[in-house]
N, C-alpha and C positions, 0 to 999 in steps of 0.2 A: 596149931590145931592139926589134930590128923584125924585122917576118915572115920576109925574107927570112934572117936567122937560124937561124931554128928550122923544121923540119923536120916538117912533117905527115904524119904516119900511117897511110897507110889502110889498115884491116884486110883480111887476106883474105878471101877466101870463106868457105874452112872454119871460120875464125873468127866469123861471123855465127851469132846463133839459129837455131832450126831452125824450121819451123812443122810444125805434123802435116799428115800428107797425107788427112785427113779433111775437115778444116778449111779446106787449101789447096783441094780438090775444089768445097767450098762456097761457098769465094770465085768463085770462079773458076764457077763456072754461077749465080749470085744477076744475078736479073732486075730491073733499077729499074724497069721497068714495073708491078710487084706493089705497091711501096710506095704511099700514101693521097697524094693531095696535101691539103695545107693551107694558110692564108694565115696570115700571120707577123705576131702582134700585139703592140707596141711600147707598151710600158707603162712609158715615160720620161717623166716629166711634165716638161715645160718652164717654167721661170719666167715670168712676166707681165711685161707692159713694165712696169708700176707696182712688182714688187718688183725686175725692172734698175736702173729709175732709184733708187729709193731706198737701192739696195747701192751702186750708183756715188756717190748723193751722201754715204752715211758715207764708203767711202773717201778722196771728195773733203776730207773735212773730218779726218779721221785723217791724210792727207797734210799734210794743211797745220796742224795741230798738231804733228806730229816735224818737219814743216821751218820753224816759226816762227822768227824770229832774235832772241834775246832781246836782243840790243844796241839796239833800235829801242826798247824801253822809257826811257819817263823817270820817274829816280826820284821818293818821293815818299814824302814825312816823315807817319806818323801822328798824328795829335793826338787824346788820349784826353780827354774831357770828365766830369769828375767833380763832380756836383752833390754840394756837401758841404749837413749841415744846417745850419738857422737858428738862433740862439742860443734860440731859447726850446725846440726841439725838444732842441737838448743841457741844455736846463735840466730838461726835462720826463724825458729819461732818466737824468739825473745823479740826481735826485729819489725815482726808482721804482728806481734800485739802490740809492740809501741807504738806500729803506725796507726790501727785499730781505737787505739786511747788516746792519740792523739785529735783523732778527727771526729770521734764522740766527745771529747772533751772542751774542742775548740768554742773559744769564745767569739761568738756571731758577732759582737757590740764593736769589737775591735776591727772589723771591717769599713772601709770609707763607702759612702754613698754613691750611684752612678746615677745617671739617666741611660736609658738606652734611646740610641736615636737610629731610625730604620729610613735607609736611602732607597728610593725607588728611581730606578732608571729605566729611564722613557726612553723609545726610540727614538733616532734621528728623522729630521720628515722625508729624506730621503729612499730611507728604508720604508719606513711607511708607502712612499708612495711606488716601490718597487712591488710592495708587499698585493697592495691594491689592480697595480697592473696582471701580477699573476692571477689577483681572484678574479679578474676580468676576462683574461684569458680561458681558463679554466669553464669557466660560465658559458663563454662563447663555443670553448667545445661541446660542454653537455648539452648546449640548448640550438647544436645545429640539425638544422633539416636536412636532409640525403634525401630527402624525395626532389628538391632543386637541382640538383646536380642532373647533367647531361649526359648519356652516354658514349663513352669514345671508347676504338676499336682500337686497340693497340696492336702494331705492326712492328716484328724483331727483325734488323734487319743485322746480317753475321756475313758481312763477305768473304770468301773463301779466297784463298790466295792463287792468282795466278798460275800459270803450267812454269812459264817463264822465270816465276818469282821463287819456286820450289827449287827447280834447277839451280838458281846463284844460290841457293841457302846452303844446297849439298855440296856446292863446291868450295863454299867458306869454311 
């Protein structure tokens, strides 16, 4: 379809909205003179060179990841290296599962029957009756009275040695 085709329309007059003649009045004497001036502030923050370069260099590297050509690879055999164990380690595990399956396996039946019989040993009355002397003792401490007790003055007596006695010491 091209322009010349089709046929544009232009409405008539009558056919346009109306505006109110209030309105049109107001338009029509409004003074730009009245309105404030102001200065027009631009609150666009612009990127840094340091975050340009850094978007430019992932792109660089995004490019050149989807345009890599995989035919430039050479192939290349993996070799898996499996240190197996040494024979005394499989000995030493052989060992610890036979004891393992030995003692899950064990047959209970093959056990003989016990009683257990549990001794209790009682003091001597000896001891016993040592034992009673100490809680007697003990008792008589806690439950003595010090308000019975007397007062005594104790007197230190330290004789000093003679004049005489000093003399024979210095001369031994």
């Amino acid at each position: 379809m091209k322009m010349a085709d089709q046929q544009v329309q232009i409405p008539a007059v009558s056919d346009l909205p109306k505006v109110q003649p209030d309105l049109k009045s107001q338009l029509e004497q409004f003074d730009p003179q009245v309105l404030k001036t102001t200065d027009t502030e631009e609150k666009v923050v612009l990127p840094t060179a340091e975050e340009v370069a850094s978007e430019k260099a992932q792109q660089a590297v995004l490019k050149g990841v989807e345009g890599f050509d995989q035919s430039k690879l050479k192939h290349a055999e993996t070799q898996e290296k499996v240190i197996l164990p040494g024979a005394e380690e499989m000995q030493q595990e052989k060992t610890h599962q036979n004891l393992l399956q030995g003692v899950e396996s064990y047959d209970k039946t093959a056990l003989k029957p016990t009683d257990t019989v549990e001794k209790i040993i009682l003091p001597d009355p000896e001891v016993i009756a040592q034992e009673k002397e100490q809680q007697q003792l003990r008792q008589g401490i806690e439950s003595f009275d010090t308000g019975k007790l007397k007062h005594a003055e104790t007197q230190e007596k330290n004789p000093l040695p003679t004049q005489e006695a000093i003399e024979q010491e210095k001369k031994n």
